[in-house]
C-alpha positions in Angstrom: 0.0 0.0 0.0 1.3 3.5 -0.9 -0.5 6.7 0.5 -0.2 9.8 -1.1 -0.3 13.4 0.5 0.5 15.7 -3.1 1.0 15.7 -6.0 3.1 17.9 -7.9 1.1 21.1 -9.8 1.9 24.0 -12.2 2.6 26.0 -8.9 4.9 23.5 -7.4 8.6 25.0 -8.0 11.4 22.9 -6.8 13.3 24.5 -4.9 16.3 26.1 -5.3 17.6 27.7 -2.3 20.6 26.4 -1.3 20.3 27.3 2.7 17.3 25.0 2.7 18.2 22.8 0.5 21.2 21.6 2.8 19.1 20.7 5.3 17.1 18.1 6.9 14.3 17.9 6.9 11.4 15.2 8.7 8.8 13.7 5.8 7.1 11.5 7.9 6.9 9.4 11.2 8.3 5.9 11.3 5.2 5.1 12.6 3.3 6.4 9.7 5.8 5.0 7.3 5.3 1.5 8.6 1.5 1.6 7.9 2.2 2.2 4.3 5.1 4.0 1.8 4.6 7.6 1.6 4.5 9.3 -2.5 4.7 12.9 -1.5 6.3 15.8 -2.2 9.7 17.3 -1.0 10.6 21.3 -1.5 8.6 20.6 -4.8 10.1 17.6 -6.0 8.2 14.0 -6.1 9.9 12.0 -2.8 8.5 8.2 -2.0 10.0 6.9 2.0 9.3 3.5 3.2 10.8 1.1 5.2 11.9 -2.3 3.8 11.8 -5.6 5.1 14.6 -5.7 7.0 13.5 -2.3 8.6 15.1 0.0 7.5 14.2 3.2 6.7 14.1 4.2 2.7 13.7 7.4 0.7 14.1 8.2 -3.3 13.3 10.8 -5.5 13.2 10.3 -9.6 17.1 10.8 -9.8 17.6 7.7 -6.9 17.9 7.3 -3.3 18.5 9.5 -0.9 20.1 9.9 2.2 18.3 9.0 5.3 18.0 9.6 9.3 15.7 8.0 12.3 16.1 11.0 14.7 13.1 11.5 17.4 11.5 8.9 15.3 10.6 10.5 12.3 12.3 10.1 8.8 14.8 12.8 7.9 16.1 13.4 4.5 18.3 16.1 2.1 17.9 17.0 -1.6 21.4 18.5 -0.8 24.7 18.6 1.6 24.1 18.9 5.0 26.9 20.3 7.3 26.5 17.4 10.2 23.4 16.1 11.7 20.2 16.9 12.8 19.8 18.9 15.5 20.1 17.4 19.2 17.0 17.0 21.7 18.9 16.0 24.7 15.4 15.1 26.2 14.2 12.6 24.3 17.4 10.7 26.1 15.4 11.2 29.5 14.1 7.4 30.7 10.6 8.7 32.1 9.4 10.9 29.3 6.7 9.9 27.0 8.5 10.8 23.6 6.2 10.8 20.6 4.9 12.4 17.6 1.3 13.8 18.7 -0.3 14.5 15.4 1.0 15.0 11.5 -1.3 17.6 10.0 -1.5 19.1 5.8 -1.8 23.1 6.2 -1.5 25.3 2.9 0.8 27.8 4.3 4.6 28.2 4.3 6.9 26.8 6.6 8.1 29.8 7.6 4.7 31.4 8.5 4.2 28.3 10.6 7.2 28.6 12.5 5.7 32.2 13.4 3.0 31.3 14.6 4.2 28.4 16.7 6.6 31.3 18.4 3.4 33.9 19.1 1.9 33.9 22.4 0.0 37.1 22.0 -2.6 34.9 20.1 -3.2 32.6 22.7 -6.4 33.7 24.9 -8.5 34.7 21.1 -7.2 31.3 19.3 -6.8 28.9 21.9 -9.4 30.3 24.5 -9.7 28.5 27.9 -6.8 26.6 26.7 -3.5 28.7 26.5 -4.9 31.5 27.2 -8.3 33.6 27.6 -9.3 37.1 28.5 -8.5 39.3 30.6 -5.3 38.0 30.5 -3.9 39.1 27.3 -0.6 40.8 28.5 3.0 39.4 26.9 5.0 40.1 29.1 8.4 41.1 28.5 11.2 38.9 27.6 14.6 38.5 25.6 15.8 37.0 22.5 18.9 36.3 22.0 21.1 34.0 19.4 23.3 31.0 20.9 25.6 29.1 18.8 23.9 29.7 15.5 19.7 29.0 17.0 17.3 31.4 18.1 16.2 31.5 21.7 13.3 33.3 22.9 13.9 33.2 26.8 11.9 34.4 30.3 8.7 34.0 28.6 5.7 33.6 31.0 1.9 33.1 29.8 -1.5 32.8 32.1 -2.8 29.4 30.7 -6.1 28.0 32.2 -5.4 24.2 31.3 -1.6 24.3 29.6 -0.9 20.9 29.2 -3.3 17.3 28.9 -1.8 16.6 32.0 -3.6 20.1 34.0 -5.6 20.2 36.2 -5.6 24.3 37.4 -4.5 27.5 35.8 -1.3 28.2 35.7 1.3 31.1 35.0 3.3 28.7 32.3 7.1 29.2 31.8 8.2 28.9 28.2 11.9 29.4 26.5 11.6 29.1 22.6 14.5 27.4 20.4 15.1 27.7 16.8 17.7 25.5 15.8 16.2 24.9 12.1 14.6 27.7 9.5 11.5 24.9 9.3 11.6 23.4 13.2 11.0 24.9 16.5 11.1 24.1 20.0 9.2 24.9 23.0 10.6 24.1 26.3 7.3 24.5 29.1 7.0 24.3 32.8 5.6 20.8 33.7 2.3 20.6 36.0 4.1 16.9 37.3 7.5 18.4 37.9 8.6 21.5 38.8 12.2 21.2 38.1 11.8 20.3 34.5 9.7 21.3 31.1 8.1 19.5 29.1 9.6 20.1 25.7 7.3 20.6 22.7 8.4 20.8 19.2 7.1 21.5 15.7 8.9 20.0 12.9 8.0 21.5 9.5 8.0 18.7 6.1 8.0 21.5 3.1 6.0 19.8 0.3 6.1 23.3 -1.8 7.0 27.3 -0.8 3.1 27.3 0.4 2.1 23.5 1.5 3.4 21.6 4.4 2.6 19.0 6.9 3.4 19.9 10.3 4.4 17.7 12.7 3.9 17.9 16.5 7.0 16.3 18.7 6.5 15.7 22.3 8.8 14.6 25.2 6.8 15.1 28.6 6.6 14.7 31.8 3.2 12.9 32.1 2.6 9.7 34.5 -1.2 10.6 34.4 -2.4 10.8 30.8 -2.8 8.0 28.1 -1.3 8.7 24.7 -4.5 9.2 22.9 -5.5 12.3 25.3 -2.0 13.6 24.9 -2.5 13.6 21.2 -6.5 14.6 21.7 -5.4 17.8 23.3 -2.9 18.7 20.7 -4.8 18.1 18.2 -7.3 20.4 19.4 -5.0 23.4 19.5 -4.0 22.6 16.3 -7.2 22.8 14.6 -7.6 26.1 16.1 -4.4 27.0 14.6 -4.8 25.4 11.0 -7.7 27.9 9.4 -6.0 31.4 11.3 -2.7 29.7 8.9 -4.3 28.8 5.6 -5.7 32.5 5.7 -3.1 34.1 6.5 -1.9 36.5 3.3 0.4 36.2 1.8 1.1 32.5 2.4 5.0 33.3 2.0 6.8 35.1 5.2 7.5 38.8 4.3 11.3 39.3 5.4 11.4 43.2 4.7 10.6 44.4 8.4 8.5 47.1 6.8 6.2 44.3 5.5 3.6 44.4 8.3 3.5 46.2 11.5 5.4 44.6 14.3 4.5 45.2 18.0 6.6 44.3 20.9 4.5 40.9 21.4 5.9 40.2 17.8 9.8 40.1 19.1 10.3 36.7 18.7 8.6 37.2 15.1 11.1 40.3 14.1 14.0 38.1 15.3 12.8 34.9 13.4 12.5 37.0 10.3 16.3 38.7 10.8 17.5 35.6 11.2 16.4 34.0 8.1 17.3 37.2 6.3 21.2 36.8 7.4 21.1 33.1 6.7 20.2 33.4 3.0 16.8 31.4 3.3 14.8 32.6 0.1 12.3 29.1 0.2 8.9 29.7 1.8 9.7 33.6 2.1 9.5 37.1 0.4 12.7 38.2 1.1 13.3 41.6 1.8 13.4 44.0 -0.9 11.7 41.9 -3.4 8.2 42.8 -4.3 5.1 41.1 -2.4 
């Protein structure tokens, strides 16, 4: 059996951006993979990933097979070079967290715009209301951003969520620190409600089928003795659906880089530094950079 998630269109460029290009990037779950091979798409070009029957994992394009990684258990591949591995989740080598992939979900957006959102916590109490957030509490309170060894980190972030977590049970006043250590993959490190000496650490991992189609997938390593899996993955999967039709309406679907694009407020400093920091990497794949008409 082979399931399909794209196929390739008149609007479905292959990309030629060498900054993402030399990257990994995660097509699917094993888990998924081992249902069925996956036909999709990769940066624009046709990609099939399977694993064989001596289990390993497999990915080709047209011009043959590709190179291939089992990191956090999802399927990584390059249509280029990368410099070294994936980046490290020193977590997920932690014997009591639950380490899985909550949910893979399609949105017609760019990855970039949904690495935006996934750093915004002024959206939380009108998206995600009685969840991460809710009125009156609408306050971001200030934090720093600040760039360590090449990644992004958004740090001393703190967020009034009534149920933050499947594993609440009260409000809370949530501690967050953001990392970008990918253009297309973030991670969010958040206070635990079942210990206070750790975070749970949350990540989204972007697959780019095209500059304005992707399937997002939600990583989780947390500290949760009380929930099953499914209502771990139930209550991501509502605050992704929330999230979904605010993205595929979002316009344009690309990420303007030119700061002048669209207003930014101090709520939006993790956004202004995301969008800097693709700008001095080079990234030109899922964006408008700066300078170039809209």
């Amino acid at each position: 059996m082979i399931a399909e998630t794209a196929t390739v269109g008149a609007e479905s460029a292959v990309c030629a951006d060498p900054v993402i290009l030399n990257r990994w990037h995660p097509v699917a779950s094993l888990d998924e993979i081992r249902r069925a091979a996956l036909r999709t798409l990769l940066l624009g070009a046709p990609l099939t990933c399977w694993i064989d029957d001596a289990g390993t994992a497999r990915a080709r394009t047209g011009t043959g097979e590709l190179e291939v990684r089992t990191d956090f258990g999802y399927l990584w591949t390059t249509l280029g070079e990368p410099d070294g591995g994936v980046f490290a989740v020193p977590e997920t080598g932690e014997a009591d967290r639950r380490t899985l992939n909550a949910l893979t979900v399609g949105i017609g957006v760019s990855a970039p715009r949904a690495i935006e959102n996934f750093l915004d916590m002024a959206h939380f109490p009108y998206v995600h209301t009685g969840v991460l957030g809710e009125e009156p509490h609408t306050e971001v309170a200030d934090y720093r951003v600040e760039e360590r060894d090449g990644e992004l980190w958004a740090v001393g972030c703190v967020f009034y969520q009534p149920r933050a977590s499947a594993a609440s049970s009260q409000a809370v006043l949530a501690e967050y620190i953001y990392r970008v250590p990918h253009p297309y993959g973030a991670m969010l490190y958040k206070s635990s409600p079942t210990d206070p000496d750790r975070m749970d650490a949350i990540g989204i991992f972007i697959h780019p089928l095209t500059d304005t189609r992707i399937r997002a997938h939600l990583f989780l390593s947390v500290l949760d003795e009380v929930s099953t899996d499914p209502e771990i993955r139930r209550f991501q999967q509502e605050v992704i659906a929330q999230d979904k039709p605010i993205l595929e309406n979002q316009h344009p679907k690309l990420l303007p880089l030119d700061p002048r694009a669209e207003t930014p407020i101090r709520a939006d400093r993790s956004a202004i530094a995301y969008r800097r920091w693709l700008s001095r990497l080079g990234v030109t794949y899922g964006v408008i950079p700066a300078g170039a008409p809209a």
